[in-house]
N, C-alpha and C positions, 0 to 999 in steps of 0.2 A: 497461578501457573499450574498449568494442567501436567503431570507425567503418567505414563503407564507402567509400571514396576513390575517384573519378569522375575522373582523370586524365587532362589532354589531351597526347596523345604525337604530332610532329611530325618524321619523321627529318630534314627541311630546310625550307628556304623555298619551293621548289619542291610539297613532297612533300606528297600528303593526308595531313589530320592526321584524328585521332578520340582518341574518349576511351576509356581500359582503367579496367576496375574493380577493385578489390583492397581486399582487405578485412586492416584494422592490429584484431589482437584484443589488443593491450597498452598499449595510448594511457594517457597518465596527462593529468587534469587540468591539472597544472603542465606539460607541454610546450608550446612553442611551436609556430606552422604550420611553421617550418623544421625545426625538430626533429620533426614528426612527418614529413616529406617524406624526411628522413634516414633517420628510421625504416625505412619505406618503401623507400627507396635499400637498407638493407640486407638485407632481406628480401628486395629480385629480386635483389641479385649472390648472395645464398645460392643464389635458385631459379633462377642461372648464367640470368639473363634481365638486358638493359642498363637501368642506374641512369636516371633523371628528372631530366633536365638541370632544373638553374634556380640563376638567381643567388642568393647571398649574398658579403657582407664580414663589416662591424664587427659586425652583427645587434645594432647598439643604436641603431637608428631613426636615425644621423646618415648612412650613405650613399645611402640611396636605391636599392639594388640587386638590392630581394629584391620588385619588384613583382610583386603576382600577382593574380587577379578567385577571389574563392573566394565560391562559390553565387551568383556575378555582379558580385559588389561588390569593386569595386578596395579590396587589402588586407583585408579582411575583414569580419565583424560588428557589433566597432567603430568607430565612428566617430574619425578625425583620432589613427588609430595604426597603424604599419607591420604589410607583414607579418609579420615577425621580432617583433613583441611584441603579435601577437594570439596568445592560449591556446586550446588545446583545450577547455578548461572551457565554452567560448562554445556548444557540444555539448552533444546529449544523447548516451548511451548507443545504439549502434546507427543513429544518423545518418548519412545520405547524405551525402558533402561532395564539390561539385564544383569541381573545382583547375583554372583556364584562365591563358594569360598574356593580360594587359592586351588588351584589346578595341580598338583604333583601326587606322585605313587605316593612319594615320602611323607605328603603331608593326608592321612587318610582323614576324611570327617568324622566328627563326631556327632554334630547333631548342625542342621540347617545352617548357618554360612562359618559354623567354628568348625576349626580342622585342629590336629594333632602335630605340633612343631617342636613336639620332642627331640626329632632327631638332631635339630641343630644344637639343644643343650646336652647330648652325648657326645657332639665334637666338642664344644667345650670340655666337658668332664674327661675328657681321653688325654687334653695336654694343657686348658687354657689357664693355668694355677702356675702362680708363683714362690717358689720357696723360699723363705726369710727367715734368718735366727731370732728365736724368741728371745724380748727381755726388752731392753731399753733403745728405744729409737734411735736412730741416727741420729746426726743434726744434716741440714737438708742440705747443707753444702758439701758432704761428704762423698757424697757419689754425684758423680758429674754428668752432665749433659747438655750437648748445644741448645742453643736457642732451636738452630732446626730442626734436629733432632725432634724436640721434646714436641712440638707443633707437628711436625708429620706424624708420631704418636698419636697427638690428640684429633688429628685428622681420622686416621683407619678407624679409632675407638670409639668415634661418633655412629658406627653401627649399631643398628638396636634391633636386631635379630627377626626382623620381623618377616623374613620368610621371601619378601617381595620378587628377589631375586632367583628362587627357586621356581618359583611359581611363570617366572617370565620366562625363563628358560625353557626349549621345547623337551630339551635331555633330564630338568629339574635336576640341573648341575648345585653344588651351592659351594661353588671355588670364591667366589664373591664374597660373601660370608666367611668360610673359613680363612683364605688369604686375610680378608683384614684383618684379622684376628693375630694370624702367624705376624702381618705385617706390623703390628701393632707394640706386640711384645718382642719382637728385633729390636726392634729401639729402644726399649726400657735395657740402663746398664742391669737392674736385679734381677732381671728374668735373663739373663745369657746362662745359666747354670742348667737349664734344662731345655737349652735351644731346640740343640741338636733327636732330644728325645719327644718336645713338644712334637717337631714338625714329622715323625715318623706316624706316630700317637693319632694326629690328629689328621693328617690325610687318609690314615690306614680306614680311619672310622666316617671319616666324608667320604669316600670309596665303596666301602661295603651299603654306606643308607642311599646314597644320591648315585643321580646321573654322572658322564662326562661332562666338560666343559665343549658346548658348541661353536662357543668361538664367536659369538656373531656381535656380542655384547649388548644384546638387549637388557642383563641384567643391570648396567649402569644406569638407564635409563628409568630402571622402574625403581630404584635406590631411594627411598628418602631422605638419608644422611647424605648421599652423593660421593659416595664409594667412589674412587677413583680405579679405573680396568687394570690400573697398577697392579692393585692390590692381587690378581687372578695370577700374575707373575711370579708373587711372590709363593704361589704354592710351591709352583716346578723348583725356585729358585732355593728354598727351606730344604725342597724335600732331596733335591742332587746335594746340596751343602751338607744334609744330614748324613746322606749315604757314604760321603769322601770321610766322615768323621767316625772313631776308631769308638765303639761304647765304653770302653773304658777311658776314654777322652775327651767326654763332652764337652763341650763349652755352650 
């Protein structure tokens, strides 16, 4: 299988970037965009020309590291799956595929398809910590929680920050991201001790890095974990709860 690869190559954060073309004449169906990026990798250190920076880890859709925009769309053709488990098959024979990193202000490059996703581990660091008395564990049946509860929990928490959603967004909103996050630790009964201060904390500082929210909810779509647009609600919804709360009365 024949592709043509549209590659955007960055030596820094500083340095103009552009896209190089190269053509992969052994693509198979069954590879992945990572595997065929490897591919790729190996064929320029053969032609003694420098390999295509870009992240991976697990490459089983649980890290979040392998973000990329291919023919524009954060992660790729389909919808609500990483880039590490979109296929070449999504191809025809002799197709143009254009490879960029993530599109947003907030996420600046660093060097060819890796960008800088700091800022979403700042909304975290702003409020997404839980305070707990040191010493001897509970026992588990101590602090209570529904069955559905604990399952819409582990729903929002299945986000693995990987940016997608920012990148989809034309505003590079990233209410997706932090809602699930807010949305996540609502639910946990030991994190209600700093509800009211997370959700100040933690939009104040998505606010200042990110876009507005557009509204249009493209972000769900380009989701891996498959965020639910709920989650976007829960901003507005943390952050008016937070404001009706007295700071010397959180809950």
């Amino acid at each position: 299988m024949r592709l043509i690869l549209e590659v955007w190559r960055q030596d820094g954060p500083q340095a103009q970037g552009r896209f190089e073309t190269h053509e992969i004449t052994d693509a198979t169906p069954e590879m992945s965009l990572l595997e065929l990026l490897d591919r790729l990798n190996h064929q320029l250190v053969e032609q003694d020309q420098d390999p295509v920076a870009f992240e991976s880890d697990c490459r089983e859709g649980i890290c979040g590291t392998c973000g990329i925009d291919i023919n524009g769309v954060p992660h790729g053709p389909e919808d609500n799956v990483p880039a590490c488990g979109q296929h070449v098959r999504s191809f025809h024979d002799g197709q143009t595929v254009r490879i960029a990193p993530f599109r947003a202000k907030s996420f600046p490059v660093i060097r060819d398809l890796i960008v800088d996703r700091t800022g979403l581990d700042r909304i975290i660091q702003a409020g997404g910590t839980v305070a707990v008395d040191a010493g001897t564990a509970p026992d588990a049946d101590t602090i209570r929680i529904t069955h559905h509860d604990a399952e819409e929990a582990l729903d929002f928490a299945a986000c693995i920050g990987c940016g997608a959603c920012v990148s989809a967004c034309p505003n590079g909103a990233a209410y997706l991201f932090t809602g699930a996050k807010l949305a996540h630790l609502r639910l946990i009964p030991a994190a209600q001790q700093e509800r009211s201060k997370r959700a100040r904390s933690m939009v104040a500082q998505m606010e200042q890095e990110f876009g507005p929210c557009s509204q249009i909810g493209e972000c769900a779509l380009a989701c891996p974990a498959k965020i639910p647009l709920r989650a976007i609600a829960a901003v507005n919804r943390e952050r008016i709860r937070a404001g009706f709360r007295s700071r010397s009365k959180e809950n």
